[in-house]
N, CA, C and O atoms as CSV, one atom per row, in Angstrom:
chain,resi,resn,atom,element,x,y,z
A,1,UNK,N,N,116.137,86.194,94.458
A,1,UNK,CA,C,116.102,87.189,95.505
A,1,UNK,C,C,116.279,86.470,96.837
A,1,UNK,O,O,115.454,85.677,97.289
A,2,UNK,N,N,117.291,86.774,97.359
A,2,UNK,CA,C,117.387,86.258,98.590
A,2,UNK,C,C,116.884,86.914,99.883
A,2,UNK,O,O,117.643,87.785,100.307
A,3,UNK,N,N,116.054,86.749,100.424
A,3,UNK,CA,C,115.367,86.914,101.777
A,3,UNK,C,C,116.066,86.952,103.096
A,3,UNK,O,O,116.473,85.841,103.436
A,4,UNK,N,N,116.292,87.816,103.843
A,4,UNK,CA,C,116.887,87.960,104.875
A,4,UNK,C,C,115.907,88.358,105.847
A,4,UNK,O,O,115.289,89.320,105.390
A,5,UNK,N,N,115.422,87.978,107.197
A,5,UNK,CA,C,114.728,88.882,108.633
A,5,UNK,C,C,116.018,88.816,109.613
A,5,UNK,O,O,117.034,88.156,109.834
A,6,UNK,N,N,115.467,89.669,109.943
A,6,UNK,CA,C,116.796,90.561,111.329
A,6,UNK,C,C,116.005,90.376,112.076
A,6,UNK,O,O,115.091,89.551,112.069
A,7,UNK,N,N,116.407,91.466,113.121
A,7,UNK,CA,C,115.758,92.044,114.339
A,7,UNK,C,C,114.172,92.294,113.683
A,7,UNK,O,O,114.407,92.935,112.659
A,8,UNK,N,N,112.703,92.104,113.771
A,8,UNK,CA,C,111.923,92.677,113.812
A,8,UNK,C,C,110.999,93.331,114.450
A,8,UNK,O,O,110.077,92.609,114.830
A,9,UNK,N,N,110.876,94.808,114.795
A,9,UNK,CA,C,110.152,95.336,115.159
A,9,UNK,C,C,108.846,96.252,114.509
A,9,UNK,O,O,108.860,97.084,113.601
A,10,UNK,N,N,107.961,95.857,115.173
A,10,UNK,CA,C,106.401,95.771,114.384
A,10,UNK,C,C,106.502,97.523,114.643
A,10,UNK,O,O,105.442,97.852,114.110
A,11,UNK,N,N,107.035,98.623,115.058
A,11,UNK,CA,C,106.702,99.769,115.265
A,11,UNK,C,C,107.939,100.541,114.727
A,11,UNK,O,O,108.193,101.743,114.644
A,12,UNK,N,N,108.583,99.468,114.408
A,12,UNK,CA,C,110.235,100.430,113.629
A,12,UNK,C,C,110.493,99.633,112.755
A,12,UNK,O,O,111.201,98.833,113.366
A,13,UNK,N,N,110.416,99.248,111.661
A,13,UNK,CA,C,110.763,98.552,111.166
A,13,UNK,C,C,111.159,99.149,109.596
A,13,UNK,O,O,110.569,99.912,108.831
A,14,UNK,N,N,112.501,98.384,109.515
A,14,UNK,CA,C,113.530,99.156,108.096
A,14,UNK,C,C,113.681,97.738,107.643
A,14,UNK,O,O,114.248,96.738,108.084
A,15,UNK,N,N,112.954,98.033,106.586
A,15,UNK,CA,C,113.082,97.393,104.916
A,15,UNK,C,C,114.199,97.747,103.633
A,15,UNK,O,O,114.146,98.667,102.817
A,16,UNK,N,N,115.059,96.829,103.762
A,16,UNK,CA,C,116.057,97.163,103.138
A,16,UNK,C,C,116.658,96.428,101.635
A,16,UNK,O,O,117.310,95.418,101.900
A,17,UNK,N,N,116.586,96.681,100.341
A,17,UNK,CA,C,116.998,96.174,99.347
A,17,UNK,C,C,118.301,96.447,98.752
A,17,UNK,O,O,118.832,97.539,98.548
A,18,UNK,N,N,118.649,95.483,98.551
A,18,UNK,CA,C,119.815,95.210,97.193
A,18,UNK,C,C,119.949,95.164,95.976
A,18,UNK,O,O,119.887,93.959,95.731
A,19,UNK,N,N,120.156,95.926,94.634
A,19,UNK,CA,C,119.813,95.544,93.394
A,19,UNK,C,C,121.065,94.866,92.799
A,19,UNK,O,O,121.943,94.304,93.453
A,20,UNK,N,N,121.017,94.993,91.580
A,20,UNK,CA,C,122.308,93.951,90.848
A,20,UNK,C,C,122.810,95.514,90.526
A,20,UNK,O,O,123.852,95.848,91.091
A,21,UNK,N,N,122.170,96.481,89.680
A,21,UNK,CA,C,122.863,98.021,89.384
A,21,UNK,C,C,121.635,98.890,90.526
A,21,UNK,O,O,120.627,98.490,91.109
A,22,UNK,N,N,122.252,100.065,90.465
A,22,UNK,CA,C,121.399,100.947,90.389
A,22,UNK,C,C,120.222,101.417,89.727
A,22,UNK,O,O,120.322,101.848,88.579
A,23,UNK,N,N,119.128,101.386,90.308
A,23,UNK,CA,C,117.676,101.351,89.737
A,23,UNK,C,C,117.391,102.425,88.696
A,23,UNK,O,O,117.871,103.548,88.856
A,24,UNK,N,N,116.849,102.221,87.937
A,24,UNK,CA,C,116.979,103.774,86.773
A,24,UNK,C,C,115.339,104.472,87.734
A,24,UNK,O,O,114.776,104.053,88.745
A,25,UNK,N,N,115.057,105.571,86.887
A,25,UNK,CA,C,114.171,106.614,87.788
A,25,UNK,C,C,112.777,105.519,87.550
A,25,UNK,O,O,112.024,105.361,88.511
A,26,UNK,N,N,112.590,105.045,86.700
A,26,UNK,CA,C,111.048,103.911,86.380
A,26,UNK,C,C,111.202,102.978,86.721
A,26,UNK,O,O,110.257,102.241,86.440
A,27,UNK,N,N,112.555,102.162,87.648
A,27,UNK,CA,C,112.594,101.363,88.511
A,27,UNK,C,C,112.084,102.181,89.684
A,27,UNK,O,O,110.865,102.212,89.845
A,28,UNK,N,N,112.850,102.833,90.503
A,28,UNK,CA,C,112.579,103.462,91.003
A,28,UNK,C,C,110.953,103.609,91.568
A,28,UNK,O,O,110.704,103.352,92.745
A,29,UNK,N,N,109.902,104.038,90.638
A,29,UNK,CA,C,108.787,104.373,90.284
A,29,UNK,C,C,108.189,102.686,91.096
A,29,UNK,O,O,107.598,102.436,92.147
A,30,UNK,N,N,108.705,101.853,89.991
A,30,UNK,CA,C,107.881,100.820,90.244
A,30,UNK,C,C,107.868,99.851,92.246
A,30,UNK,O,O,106.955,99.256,92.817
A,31,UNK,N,N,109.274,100.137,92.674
A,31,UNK,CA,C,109.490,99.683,94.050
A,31,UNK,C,C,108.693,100.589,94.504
A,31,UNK,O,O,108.018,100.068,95.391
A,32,UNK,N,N,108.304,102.113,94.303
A,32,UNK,CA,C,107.868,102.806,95.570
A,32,UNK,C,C,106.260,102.477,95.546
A,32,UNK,O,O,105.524,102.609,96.525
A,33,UNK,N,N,105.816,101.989,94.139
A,33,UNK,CA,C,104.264,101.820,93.576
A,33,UNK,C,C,104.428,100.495,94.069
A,33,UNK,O,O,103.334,100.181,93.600
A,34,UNK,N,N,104.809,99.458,94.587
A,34,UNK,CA,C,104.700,98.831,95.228
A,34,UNK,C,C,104.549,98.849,96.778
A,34,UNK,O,O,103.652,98.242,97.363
A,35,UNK,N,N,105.443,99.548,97.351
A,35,UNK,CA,C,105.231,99.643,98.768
A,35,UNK,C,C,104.417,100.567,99.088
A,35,UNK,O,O,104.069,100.599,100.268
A,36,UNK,N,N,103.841,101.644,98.097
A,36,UNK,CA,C,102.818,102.407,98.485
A,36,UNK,C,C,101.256,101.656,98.228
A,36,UNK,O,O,100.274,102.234,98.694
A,37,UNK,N,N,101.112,100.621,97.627
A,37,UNK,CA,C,100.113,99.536,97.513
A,37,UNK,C,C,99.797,98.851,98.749
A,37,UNK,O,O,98.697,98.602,99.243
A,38,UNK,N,N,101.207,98.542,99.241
A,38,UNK,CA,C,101.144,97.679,100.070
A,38,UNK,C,C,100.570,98.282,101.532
A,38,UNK,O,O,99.611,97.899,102.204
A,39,UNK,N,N,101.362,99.185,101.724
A,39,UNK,CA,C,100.819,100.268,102.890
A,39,UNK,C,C,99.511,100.932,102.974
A,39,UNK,O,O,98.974,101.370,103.991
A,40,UNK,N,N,98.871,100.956,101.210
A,40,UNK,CA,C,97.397,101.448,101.382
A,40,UNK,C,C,96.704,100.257,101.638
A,40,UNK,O,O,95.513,100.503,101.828
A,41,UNK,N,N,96.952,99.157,101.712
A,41,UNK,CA,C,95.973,97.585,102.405
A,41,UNK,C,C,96.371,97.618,103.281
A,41,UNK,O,O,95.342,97.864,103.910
A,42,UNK,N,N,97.117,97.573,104.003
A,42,UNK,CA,C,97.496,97.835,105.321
A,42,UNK,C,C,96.892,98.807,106.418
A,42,UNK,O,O,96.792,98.636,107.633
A,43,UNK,N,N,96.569,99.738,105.726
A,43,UNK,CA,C,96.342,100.786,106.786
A,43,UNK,C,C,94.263,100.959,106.573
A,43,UNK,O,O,93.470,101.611,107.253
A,44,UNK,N,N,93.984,99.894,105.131
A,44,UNK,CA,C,92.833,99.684,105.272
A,44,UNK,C,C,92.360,98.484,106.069
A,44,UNK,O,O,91.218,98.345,106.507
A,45,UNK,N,N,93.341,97.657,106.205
A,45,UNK,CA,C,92.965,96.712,107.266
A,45,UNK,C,C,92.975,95.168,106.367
A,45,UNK,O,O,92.334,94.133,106.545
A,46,UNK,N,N,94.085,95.584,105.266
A,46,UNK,CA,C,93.952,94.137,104.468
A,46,UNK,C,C,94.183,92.857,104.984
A,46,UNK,O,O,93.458,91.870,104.862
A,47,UNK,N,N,95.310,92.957,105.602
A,47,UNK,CA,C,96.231,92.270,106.340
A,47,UNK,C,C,95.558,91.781,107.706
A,47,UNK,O,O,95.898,92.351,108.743
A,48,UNK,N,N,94.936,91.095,107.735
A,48,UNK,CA,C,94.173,90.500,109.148
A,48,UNK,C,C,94.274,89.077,108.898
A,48,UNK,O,O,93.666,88.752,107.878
A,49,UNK,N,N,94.716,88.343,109.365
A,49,UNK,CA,C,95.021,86.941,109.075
A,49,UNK,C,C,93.674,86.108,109.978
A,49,UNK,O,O,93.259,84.967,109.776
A,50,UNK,N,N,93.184,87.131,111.026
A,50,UNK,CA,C,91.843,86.183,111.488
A,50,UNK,C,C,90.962,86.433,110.947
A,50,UNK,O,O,89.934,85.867,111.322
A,51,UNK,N,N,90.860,87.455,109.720
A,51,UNK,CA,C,89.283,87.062,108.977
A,51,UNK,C,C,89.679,86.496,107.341
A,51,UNK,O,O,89.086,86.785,106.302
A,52,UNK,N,N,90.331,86.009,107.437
A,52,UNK,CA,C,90.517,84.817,106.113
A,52,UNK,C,C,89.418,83.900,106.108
A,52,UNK,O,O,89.502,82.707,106.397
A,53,UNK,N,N,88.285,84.571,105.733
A,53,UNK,CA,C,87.025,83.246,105.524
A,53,UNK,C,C,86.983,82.449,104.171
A,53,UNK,O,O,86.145,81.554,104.061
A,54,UNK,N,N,88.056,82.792,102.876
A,54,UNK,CA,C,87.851,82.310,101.880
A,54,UNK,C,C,89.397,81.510,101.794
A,54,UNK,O,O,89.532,80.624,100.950
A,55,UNK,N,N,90.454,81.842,102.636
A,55,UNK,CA,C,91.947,81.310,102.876
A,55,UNK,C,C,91.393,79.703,102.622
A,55,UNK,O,O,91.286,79.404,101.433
A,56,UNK,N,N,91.062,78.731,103.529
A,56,UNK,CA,C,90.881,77.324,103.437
A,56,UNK,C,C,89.903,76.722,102.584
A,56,UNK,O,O,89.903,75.493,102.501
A,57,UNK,N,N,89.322,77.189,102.133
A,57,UNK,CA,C,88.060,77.113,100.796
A,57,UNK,C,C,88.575,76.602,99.939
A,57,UNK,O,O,89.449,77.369,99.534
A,58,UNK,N,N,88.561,75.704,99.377
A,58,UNK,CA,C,89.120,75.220,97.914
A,58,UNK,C,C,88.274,75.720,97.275
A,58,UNK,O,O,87.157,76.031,97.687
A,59,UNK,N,N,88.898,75.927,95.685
A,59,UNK,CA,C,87.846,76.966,94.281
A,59,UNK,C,C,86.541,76.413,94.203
A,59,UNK,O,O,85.622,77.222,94.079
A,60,UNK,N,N,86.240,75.082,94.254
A,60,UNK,CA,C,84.882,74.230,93.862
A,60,UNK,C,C,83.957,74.905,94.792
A,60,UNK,O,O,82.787,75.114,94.472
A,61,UNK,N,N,84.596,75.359,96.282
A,61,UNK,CA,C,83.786,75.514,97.493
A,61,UNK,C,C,83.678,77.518,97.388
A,61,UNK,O,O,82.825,78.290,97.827
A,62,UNK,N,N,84.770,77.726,96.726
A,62,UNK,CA,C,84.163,79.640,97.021
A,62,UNK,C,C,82.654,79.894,95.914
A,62,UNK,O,O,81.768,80.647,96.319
A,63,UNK,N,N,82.539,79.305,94.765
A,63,UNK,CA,C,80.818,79.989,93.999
A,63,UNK,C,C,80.115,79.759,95.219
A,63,UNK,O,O,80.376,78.815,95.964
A,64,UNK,N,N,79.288,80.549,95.421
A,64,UNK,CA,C,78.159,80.970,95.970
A,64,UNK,C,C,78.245,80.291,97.274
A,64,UNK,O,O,77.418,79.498,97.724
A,65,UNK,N,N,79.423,80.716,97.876
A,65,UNK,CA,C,79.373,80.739,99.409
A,65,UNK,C,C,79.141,82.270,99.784
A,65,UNK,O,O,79.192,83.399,99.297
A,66,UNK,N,N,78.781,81.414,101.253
A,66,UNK,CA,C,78.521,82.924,101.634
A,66,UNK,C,C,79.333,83.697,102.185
A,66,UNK,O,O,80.346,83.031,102.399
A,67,UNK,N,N,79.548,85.329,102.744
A,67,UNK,CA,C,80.410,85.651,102.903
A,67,UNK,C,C,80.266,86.891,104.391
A,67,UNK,O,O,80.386,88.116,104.368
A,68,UNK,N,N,80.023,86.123,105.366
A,68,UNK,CA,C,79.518,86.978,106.615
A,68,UNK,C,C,80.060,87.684,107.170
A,68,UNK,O,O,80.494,87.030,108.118
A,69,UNK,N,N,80.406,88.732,107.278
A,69,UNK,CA,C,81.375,89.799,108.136
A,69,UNK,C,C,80.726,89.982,109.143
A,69,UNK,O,O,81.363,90.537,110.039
A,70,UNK,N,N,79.545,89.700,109.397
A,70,UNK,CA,C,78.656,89.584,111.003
A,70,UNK,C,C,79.636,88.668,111.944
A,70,UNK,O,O,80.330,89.147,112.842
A,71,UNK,N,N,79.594,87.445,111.643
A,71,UNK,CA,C,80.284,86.221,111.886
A,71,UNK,C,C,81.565,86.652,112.412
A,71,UNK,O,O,82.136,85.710,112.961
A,72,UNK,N,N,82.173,87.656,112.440
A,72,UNK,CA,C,83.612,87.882,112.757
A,72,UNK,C,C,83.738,88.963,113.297
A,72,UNK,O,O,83.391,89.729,112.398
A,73,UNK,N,N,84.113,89.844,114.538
A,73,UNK,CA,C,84.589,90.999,114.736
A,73,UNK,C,C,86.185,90.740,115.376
A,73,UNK,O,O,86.466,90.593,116.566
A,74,UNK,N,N,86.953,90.734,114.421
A,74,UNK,CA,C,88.625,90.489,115.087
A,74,UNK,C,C,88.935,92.153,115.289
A,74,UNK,O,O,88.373,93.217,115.028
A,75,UNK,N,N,89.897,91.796,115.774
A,75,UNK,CA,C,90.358,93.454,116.026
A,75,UNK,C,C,90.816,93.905,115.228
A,75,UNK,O,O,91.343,93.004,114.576
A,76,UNK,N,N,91.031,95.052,114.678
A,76,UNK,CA,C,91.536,96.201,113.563
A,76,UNK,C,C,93.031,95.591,113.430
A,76,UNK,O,O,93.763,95.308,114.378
A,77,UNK,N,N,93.316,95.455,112.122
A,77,UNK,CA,C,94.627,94.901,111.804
A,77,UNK,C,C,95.060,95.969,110.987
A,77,UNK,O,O,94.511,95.780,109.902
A,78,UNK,N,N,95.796,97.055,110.926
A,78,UNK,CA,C,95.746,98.326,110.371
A,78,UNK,C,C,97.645,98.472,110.361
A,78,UNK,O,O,98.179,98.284,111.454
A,79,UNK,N,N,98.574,98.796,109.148
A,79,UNK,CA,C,99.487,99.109,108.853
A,79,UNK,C,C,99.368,100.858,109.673
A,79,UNK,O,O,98.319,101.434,109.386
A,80,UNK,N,N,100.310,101.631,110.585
A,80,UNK,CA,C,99.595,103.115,110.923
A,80,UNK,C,C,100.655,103.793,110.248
A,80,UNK,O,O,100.286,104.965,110.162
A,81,UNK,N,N,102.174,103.621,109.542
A,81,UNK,CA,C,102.926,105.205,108.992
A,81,UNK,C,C,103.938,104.326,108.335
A,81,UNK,O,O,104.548,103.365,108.802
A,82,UNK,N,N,103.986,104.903,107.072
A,82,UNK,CA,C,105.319,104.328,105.984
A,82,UNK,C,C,106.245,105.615,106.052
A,82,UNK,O,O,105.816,106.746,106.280
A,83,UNK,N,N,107.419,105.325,105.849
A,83,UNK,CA,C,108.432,106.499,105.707
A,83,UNK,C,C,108.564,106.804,104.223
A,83,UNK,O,O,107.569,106.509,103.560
A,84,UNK,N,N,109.317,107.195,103.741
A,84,UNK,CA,C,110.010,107.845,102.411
A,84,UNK,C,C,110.923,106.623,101.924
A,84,UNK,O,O,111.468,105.856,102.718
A,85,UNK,N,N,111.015,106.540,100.744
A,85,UNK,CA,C,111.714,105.100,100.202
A,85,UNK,C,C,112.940,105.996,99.667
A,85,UNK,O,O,112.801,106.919,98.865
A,86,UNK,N,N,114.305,105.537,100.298
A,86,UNK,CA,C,115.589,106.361,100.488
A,86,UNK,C,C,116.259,105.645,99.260
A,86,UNK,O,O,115.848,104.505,99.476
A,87,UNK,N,N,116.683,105.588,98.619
A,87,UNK,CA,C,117.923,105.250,97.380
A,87,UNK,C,C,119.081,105.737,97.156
A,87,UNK,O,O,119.243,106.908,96.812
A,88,UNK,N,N,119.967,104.954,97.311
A,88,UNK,CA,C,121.471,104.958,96.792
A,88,UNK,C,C,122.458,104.334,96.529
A,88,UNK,O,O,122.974,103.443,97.206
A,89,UNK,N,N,122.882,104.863,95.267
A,89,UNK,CA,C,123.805,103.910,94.633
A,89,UNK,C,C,122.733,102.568,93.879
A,89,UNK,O,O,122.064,102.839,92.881
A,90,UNK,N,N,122.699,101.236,94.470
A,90,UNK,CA,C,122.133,100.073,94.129
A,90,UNK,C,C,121.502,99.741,95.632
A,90,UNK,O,O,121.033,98.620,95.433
A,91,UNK,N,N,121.294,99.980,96.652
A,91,UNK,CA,C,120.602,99.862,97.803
A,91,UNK,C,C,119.315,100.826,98.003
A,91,UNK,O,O,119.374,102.012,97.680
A,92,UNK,N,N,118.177,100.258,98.542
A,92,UNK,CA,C,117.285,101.279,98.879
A,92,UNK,C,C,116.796,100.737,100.132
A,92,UNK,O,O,117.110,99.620,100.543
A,93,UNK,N,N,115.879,101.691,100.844
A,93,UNK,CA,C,115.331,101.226,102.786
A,93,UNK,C,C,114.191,102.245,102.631
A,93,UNK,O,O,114.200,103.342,102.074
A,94,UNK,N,N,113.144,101.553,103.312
A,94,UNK,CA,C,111.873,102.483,103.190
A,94,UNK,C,C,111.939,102.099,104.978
A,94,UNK,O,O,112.667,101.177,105.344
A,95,UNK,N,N,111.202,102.813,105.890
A,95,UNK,CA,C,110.494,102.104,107.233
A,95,UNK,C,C,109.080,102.304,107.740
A,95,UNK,O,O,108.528,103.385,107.536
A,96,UNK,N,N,108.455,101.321,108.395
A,96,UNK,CA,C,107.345,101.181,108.508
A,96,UNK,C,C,107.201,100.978,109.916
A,96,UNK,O,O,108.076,100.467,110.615
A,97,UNK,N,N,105.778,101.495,110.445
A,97,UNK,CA,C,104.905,101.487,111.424
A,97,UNK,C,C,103.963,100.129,111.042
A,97,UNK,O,O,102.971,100.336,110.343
A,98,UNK,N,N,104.200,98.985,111.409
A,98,UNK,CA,C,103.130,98.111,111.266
A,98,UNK,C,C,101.575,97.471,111.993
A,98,UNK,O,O,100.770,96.554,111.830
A,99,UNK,N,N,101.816,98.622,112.848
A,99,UNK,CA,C,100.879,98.338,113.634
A,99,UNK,C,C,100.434,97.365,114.371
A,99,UNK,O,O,101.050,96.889,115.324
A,100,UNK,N,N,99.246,96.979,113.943
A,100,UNK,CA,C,98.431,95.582,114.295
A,100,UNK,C,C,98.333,94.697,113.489
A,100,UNK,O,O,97.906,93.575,113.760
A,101,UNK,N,N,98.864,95.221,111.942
A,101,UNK,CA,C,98.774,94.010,110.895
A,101,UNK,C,C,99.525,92.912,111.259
A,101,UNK,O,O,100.361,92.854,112.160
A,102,UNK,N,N,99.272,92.291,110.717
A,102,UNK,CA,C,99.538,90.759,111.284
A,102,UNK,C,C,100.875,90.343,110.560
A,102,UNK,O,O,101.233,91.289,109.857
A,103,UNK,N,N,101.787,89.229,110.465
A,103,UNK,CA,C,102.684,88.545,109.672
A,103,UNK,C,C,102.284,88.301,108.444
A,103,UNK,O,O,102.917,87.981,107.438
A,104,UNK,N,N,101.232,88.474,108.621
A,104,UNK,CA,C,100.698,87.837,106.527
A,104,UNK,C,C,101.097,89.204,105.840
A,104,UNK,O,O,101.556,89.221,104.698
A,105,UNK,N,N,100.930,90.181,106.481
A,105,UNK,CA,C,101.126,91.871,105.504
A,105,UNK,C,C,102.906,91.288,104.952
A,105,UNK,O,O,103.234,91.421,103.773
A,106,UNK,N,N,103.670,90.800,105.774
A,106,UNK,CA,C,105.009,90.515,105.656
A,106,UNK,C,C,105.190,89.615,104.043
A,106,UNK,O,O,105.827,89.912,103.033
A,107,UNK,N,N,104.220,88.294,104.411
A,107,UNK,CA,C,104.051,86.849,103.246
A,107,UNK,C,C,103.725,88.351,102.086
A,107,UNK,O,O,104.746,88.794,101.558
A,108,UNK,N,N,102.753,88.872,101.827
A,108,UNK,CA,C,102.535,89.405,100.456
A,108,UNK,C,C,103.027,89.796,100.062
A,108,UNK,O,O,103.159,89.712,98.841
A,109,UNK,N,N,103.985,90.875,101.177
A,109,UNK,CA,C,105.123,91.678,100.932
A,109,UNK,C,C,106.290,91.181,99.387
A,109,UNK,O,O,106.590,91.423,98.218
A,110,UNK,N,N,106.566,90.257,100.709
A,110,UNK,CA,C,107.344,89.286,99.881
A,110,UNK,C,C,107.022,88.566,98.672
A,110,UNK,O,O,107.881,88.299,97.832
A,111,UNK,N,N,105.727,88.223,98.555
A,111,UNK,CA,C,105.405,87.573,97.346
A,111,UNK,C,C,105.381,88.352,96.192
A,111,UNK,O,O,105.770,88.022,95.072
A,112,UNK,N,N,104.749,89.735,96.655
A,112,UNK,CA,C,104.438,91.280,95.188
A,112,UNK,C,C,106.188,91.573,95.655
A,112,UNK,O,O,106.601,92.550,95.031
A,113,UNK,N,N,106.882,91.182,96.249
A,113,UNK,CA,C,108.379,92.350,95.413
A,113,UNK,C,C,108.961,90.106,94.630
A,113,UNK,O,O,109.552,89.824,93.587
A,114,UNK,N,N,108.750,89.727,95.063
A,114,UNK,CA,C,110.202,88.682,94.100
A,114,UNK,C,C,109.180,88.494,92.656
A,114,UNK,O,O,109.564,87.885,91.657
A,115,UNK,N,N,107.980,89.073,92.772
A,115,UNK,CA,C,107.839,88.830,91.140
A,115,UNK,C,C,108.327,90.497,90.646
A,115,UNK,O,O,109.229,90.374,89.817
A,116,UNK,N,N,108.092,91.589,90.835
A,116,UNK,CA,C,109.145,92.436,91.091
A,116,UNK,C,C,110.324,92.697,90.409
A,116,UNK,O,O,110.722,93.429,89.502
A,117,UNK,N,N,110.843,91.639,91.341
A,117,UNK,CA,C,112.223,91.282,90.662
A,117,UNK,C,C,112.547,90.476,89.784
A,117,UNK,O,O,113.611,90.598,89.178
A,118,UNK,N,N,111.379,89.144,89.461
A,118,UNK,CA,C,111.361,88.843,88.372
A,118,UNK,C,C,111.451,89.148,87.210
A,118,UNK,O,O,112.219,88.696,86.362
A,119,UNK,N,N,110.551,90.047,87.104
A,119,UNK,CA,C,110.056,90.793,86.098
A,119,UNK,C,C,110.363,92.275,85.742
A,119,UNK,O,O,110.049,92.641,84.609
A,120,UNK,N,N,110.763,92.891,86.327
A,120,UNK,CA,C,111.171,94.400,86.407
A,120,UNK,C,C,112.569,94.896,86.874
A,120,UNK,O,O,113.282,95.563,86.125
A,121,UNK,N,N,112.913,94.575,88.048
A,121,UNK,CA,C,113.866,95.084,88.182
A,121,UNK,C,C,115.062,93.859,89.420
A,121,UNK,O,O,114.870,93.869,90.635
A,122,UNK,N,N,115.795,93.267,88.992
A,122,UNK,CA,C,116.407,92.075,90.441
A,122,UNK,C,C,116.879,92.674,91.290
A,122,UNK,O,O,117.739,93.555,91.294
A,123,UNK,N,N,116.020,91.952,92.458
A,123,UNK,CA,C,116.822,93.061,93.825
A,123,UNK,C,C,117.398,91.306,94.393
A,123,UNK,O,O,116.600,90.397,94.621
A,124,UNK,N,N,119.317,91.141,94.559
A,124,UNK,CA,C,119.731,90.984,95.337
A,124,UNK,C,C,119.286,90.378,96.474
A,124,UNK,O,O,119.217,89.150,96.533
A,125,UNK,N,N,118.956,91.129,97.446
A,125,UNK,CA,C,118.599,90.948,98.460
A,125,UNK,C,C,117.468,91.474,99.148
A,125,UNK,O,O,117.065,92.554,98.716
A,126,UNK,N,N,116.822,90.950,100.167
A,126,UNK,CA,C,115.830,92.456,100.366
A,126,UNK,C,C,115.629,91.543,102.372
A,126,UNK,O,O,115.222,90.460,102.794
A,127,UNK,N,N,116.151,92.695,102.926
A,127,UNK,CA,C,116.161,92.177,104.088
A,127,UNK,C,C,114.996,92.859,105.298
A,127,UNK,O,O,114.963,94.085,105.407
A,128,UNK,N,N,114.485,92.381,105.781
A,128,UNK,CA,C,113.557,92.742,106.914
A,128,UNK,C,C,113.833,92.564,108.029
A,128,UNK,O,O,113.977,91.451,108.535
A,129,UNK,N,N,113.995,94.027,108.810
A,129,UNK,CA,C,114.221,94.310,110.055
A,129,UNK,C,C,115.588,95.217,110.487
A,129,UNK,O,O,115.768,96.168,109.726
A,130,UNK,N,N,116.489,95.095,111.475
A,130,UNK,CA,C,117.663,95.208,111.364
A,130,UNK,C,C,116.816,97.187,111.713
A,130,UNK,O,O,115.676,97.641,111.819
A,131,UNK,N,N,118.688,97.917,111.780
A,131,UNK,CA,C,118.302,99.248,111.828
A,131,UNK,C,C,118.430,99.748,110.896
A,131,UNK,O,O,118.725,99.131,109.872
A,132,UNK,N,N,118.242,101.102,110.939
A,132,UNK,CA,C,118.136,102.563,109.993
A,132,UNK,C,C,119.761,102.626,109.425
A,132,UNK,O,O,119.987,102.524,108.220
A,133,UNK,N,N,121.077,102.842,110.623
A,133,UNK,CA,C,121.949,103.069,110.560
A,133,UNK,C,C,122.975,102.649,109.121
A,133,UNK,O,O,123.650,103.422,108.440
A,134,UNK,N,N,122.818,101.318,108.985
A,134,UNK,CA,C,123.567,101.327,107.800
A,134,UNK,C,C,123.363,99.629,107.124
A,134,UNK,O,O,123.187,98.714,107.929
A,135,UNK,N,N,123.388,99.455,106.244
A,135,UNK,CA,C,122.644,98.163,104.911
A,135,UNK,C,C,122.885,96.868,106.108
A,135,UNK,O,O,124.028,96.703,106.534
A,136,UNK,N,N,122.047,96.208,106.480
A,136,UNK,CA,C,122.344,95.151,106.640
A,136,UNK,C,C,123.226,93.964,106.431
A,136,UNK,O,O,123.634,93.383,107.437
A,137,UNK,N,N,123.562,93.543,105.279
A,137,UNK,CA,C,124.438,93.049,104.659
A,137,UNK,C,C,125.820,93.248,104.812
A,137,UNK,O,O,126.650,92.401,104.481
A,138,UNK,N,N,126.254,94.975,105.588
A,138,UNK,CA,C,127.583,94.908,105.772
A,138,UNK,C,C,127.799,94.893,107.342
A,138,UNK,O,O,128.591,95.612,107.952
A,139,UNK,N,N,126.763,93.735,108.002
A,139,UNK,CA,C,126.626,93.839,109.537
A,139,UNK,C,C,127.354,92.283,109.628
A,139,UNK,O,O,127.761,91.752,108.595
A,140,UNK,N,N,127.479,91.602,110.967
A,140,UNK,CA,C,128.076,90.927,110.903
A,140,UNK,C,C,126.931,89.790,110.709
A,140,UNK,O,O,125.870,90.405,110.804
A,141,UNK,N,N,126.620,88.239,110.451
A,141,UNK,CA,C,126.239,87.711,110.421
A,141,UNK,C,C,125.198,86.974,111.509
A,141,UNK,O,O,125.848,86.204,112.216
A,142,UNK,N,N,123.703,86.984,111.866
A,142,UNK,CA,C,123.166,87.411,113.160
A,142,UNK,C,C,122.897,85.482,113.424
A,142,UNK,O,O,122.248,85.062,114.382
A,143,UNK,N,N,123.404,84.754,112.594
A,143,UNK,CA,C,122.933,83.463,112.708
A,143,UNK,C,C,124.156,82.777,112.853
A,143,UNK,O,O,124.166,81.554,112.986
């Protein structure tokens, strides 16, 4: 799966994939049960990259540490509106309101779709950012 970022904007932002065919209806199923996962941590506030208290912990060190949410008040890192996940042909584009979530909502993103595609269905490409108007891929080259 090749990875592409465009233009990104944290309040418009179009997510755009490539498959090898056209997705059957339980492909289908499985991309939107993904980005609807992803958007429900998001908008619960998964995605906060300043309260990672267990991120630098090696395994020996997480048993019976402790785990203080006193210790931290960062600001609300909250995904706020997903659009409708559009399909056609072998291309699909969902867009998102990202709010305050941070760049890490982006890293997981990416990590839960290329197994995804490992395993279920190969997407091609899957590019982040860029507009609504028409697939990325048939834009001119931004690098």
């Amino acid at each position: 799966m090749q990875v592409t970022l465009r233009e990104v904007s944290w309040s418009d932002l179009w997510i755009w994939f490539e498959f090898e065919e056209s997705p059957t209806e339980k492909q289908r199923l499985y991309l939107e049960q993904v980005l609807d996962a992803w958007y429900s941590l998001g908008l619960l506030g998964g995605f906060n990259a300043s309260r990672l208290l267990l991120n630098d912990t090696d395994e020996m060190g997480i048993s019976y540490s402790s785990y203080n949410l006193e210790d931290t008040n960062p600001m609300p890192s909250l995904i706020h509106n997903m659009g409708t996940t559009e399909f056609e042909g072998s291309t699909a584009k969902c867009w998102f309101d990202l709010g305050t979530a941070d760049a890490l909502s982006l890293d997981i993103l990416i990590n839960a779709l290329e197994t995804l595609s490992n395993e279920y269905m190969p997407i091609v490409r899957l590019t982040i950012g860029g507009s609504e108007e028409s697939p990325p891929w048939f834009m001119e080259d931004d690098n």
